[in-house]
mmCIF file of the C-alpha atoms, coordinates in Angstrom:
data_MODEL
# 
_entry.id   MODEL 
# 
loop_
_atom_site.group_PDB 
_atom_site.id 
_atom_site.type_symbol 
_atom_site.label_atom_id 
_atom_site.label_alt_id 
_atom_site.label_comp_id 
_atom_site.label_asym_id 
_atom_site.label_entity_id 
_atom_site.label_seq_id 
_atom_site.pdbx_PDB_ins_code 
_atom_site.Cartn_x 
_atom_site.Cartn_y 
_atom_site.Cartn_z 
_atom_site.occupancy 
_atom_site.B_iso_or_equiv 
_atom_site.pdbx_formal_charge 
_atom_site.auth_seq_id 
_atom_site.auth_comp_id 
_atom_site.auth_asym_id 
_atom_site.auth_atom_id 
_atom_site.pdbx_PDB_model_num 
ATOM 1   C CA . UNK A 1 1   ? -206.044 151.356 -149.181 1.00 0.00 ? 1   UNK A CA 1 
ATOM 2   C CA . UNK A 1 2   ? -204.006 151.799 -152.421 1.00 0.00 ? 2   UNK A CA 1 
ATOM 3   C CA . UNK A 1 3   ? -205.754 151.517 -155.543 1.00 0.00 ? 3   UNK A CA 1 
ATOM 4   C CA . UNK A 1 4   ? -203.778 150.802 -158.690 1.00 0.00 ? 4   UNK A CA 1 
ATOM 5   C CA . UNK A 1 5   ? -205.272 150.893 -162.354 1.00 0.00 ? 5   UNK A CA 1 
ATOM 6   C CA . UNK A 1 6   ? -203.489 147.554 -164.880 1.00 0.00 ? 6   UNK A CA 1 
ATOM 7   C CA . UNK A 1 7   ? -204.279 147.405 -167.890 1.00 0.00 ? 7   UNK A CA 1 
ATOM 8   C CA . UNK A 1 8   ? -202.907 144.846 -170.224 1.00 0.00 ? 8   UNK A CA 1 
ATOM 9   C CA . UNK A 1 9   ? -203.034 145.199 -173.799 1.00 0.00 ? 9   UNK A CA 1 
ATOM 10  C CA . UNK A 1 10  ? -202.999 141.758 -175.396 1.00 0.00 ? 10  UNK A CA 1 
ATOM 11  C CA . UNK A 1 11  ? -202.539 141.660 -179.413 1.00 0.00 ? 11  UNK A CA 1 
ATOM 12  C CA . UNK A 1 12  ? -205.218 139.375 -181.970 1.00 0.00 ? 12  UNK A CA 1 
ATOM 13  C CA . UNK A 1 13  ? -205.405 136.138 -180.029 1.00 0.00 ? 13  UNK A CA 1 
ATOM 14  C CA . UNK A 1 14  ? -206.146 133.042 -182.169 1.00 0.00 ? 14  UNK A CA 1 
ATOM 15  C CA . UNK A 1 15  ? -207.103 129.434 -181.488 1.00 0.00 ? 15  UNK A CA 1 
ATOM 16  C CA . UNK A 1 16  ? -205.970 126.541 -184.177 1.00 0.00 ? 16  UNK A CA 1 
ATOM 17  C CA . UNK A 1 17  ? -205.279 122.965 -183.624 1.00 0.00 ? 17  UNK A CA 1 
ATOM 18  C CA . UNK A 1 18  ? -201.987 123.126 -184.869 1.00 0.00 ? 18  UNK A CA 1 
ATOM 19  C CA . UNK A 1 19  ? -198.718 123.810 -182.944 1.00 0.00 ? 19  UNK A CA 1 
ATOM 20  C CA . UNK A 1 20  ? -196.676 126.003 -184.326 1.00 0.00 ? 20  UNK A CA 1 
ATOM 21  C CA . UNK A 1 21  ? -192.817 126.523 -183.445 1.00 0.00 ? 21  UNK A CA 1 
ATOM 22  C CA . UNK A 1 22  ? -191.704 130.481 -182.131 1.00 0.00 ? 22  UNK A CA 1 
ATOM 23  C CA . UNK A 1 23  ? -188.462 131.663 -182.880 1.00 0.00 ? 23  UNK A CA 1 
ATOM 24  C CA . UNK A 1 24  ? -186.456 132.865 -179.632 1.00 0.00 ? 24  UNK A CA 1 
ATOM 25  C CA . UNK A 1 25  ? -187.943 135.918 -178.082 1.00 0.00 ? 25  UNK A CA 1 
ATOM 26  C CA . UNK A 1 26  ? -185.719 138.638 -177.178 1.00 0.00 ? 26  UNK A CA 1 
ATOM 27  C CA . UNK A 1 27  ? -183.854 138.491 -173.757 1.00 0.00 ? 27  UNK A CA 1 
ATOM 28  C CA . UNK A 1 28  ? -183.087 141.591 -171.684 1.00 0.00 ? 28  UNK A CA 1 
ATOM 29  C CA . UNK A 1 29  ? -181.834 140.749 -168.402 1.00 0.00 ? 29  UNK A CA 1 
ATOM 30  C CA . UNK A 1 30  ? -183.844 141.511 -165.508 1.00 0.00 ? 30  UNK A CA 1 
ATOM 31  C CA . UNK A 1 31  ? -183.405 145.327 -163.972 1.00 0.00 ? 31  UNK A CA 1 
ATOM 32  C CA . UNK A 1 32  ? -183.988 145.904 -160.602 1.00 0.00 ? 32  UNK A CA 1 
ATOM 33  C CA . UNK A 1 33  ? -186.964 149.084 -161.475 1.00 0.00 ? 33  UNK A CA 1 
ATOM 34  C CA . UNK A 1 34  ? -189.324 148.284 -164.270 1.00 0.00 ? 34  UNK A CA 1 
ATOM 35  C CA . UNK A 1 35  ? -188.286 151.778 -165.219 1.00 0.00 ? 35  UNK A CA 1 
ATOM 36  C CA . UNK A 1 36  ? -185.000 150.999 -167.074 1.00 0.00 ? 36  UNK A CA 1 
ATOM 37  C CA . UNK A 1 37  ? -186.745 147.683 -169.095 1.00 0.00 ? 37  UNK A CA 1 
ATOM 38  C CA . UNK A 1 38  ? -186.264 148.491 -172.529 1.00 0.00 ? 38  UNK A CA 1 
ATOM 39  C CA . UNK A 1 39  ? -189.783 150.132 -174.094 1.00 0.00 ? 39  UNK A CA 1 
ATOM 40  C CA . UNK A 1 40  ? -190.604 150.914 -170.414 1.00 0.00 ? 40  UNK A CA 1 
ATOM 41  C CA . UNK A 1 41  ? -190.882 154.423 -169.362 1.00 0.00 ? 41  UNK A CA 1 
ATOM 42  C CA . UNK A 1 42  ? -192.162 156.065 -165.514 1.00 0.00 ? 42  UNK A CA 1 
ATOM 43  C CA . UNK A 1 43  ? -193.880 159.585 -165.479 1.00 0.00 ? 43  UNK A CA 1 
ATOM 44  C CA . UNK A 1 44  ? -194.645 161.064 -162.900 1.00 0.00 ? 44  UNK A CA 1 
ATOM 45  C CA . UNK A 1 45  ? -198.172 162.625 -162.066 1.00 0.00 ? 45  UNK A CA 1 
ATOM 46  C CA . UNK A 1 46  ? -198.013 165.960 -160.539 1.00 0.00 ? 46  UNK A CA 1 
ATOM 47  C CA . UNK A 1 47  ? -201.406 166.588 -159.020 1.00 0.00 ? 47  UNK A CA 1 
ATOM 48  C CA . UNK A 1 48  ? -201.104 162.884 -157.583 1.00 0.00 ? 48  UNK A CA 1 
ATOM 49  C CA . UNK A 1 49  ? -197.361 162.094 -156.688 1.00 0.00 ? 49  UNK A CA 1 
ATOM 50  C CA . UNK A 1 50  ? -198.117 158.320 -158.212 1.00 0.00 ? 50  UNK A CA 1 
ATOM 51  C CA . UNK A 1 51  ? -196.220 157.167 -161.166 1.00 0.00 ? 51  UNK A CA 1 
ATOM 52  C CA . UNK A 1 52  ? -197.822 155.998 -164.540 1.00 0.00 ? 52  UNK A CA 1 
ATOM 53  C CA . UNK A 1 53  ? -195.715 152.863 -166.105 1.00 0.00 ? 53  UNK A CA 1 
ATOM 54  C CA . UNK A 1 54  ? -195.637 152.442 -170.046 1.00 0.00 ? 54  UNK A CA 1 
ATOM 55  C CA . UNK A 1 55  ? -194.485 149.532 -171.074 1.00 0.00 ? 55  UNK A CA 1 
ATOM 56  C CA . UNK A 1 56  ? -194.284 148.477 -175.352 1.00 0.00 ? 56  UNK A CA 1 
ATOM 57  C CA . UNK A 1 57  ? -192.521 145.899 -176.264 1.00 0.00 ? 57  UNK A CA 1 
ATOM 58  C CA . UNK A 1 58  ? -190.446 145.870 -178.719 1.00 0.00 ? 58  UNK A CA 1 
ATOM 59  C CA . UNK A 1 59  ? -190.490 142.455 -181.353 1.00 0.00 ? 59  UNK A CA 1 
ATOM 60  C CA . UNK A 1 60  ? -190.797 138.916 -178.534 1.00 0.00 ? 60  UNK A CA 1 
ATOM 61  C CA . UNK A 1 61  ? -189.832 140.940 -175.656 1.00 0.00 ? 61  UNK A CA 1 
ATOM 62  C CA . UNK A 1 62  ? -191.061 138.728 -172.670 1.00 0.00 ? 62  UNK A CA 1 
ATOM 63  C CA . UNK A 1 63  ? -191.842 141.081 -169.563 1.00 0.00 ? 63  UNK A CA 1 
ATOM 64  C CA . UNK A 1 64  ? -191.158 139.610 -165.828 1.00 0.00 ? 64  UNK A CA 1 
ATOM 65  C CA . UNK A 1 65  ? -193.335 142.212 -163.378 1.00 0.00 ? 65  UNK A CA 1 
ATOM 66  C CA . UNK A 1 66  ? -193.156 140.861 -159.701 1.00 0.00 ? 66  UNK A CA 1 
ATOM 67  C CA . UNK A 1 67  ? -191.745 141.469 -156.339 1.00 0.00 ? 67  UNK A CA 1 
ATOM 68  C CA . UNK A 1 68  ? -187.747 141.314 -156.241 1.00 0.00 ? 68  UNK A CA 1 
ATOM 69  C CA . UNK A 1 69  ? -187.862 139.817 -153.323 1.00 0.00 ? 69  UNK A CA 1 
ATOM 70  C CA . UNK A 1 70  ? -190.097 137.200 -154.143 1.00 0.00 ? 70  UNK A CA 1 
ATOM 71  C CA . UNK A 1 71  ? -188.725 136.246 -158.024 1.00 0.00 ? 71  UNK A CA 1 
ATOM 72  C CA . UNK A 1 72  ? -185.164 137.509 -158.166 1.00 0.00 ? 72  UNK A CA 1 
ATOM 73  C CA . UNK A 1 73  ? -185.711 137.630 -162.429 1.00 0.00 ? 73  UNK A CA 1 
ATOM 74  C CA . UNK A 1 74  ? -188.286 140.071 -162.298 1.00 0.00 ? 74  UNK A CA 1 
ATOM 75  C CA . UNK A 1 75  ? -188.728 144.265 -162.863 1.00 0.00 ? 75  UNK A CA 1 
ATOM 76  C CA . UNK A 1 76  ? -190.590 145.583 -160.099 1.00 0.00 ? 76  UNK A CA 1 
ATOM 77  C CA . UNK A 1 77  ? -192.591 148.888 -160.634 1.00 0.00 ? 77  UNK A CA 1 
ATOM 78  C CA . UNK A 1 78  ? -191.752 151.771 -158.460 1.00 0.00 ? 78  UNK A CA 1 
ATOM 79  C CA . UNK A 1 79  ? -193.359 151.726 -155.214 1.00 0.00 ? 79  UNK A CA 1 
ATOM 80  C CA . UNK A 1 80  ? -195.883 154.624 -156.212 1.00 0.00 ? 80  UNK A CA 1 
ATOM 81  C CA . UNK A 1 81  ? -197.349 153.453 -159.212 1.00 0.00 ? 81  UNK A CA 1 
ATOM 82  C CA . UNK A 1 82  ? -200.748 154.562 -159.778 1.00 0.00 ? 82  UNK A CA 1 
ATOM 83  C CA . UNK A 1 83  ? -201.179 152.830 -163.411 1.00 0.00 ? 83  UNK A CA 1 
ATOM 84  C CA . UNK A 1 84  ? -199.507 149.983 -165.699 1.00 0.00 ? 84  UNK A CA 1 
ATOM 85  C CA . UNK A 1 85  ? -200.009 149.941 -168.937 1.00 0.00 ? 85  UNK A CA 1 
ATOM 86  C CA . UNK A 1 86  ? -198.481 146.987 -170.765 1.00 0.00 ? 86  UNK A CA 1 
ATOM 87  C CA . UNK A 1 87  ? -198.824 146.714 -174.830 1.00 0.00 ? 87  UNK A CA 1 
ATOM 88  C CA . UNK A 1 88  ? -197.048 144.132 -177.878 1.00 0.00 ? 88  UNK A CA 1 
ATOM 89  C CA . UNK A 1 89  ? -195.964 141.870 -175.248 1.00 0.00 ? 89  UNK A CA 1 
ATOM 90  C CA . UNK A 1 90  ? -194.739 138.190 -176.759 1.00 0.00 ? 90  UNK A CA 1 
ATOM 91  C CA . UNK A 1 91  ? -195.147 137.189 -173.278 1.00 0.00 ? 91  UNK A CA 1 
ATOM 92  C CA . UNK A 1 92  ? -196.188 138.791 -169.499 1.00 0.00 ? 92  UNK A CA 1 
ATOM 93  C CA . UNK A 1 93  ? -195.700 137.262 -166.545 1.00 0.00 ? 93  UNK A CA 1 
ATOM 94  C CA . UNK A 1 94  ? -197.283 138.687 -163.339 1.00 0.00 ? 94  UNK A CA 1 
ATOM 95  C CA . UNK A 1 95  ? -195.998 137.394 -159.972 1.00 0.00 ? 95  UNK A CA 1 
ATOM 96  C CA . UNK A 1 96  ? -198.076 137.479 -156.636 1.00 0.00 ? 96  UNK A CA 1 
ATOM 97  C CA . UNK A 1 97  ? -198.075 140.092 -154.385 1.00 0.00 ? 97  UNK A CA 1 
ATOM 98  C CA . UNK A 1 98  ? -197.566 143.107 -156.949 1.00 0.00 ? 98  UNK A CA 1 
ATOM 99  C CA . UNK A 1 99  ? -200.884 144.601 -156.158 1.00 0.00 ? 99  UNK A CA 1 
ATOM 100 C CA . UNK A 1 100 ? -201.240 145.925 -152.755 1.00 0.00 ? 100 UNK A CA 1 
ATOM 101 C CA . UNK A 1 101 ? -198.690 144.026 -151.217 1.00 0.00 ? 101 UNK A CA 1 
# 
């Protein structure tokens, strides 16, 4: 069984009853290897052969992390990965299926 470590890192979160109105968030189009996403970066662990993902975001980046072959918009992490860290994300969206799948 593969075990993989996520972690998301999710900024000051607060509540109000008003709605306020966001200005766009930034657009990348979708890469096929969460690797190339912009603020994204893959290192390899030696001693372990898995991969640790870094992903910062960089102003109202919006991350897609999912299956290609499942949501055709999404970055999939390489096959290996042993960790995913995700930080200063406007918005994350995890699809099914991306842990042990």
């Amino acid at each position: 069984m593969k075990t993989v470590l996520l972690v998301l890192v999710i900024g000051s979160v607060v509540a109000c009853g008003a709605v306020q109105i966001e200005q766009p968030t930034d657009f990348y189009p979708p890469t096929p290897t969460l690797c190339l996403v912009p603020g994204c970066s893959c290192l390899e662990d030696n001693s372990t052969s898995l991969v640790n993902v870094i992903c910062s975001c960089q102003n109202k980046q919006v991350l897609k992390i999912g299956l290609l072959s499942r949501v055709s918009d999404s970055s999939q992490p390489p096959e290996n990965t042993g960790s995913l860290l995700v930080e200063n994300c406007h918005h994350v969206e995890l699809y099914s299926r991306l842990v042990n799948h």
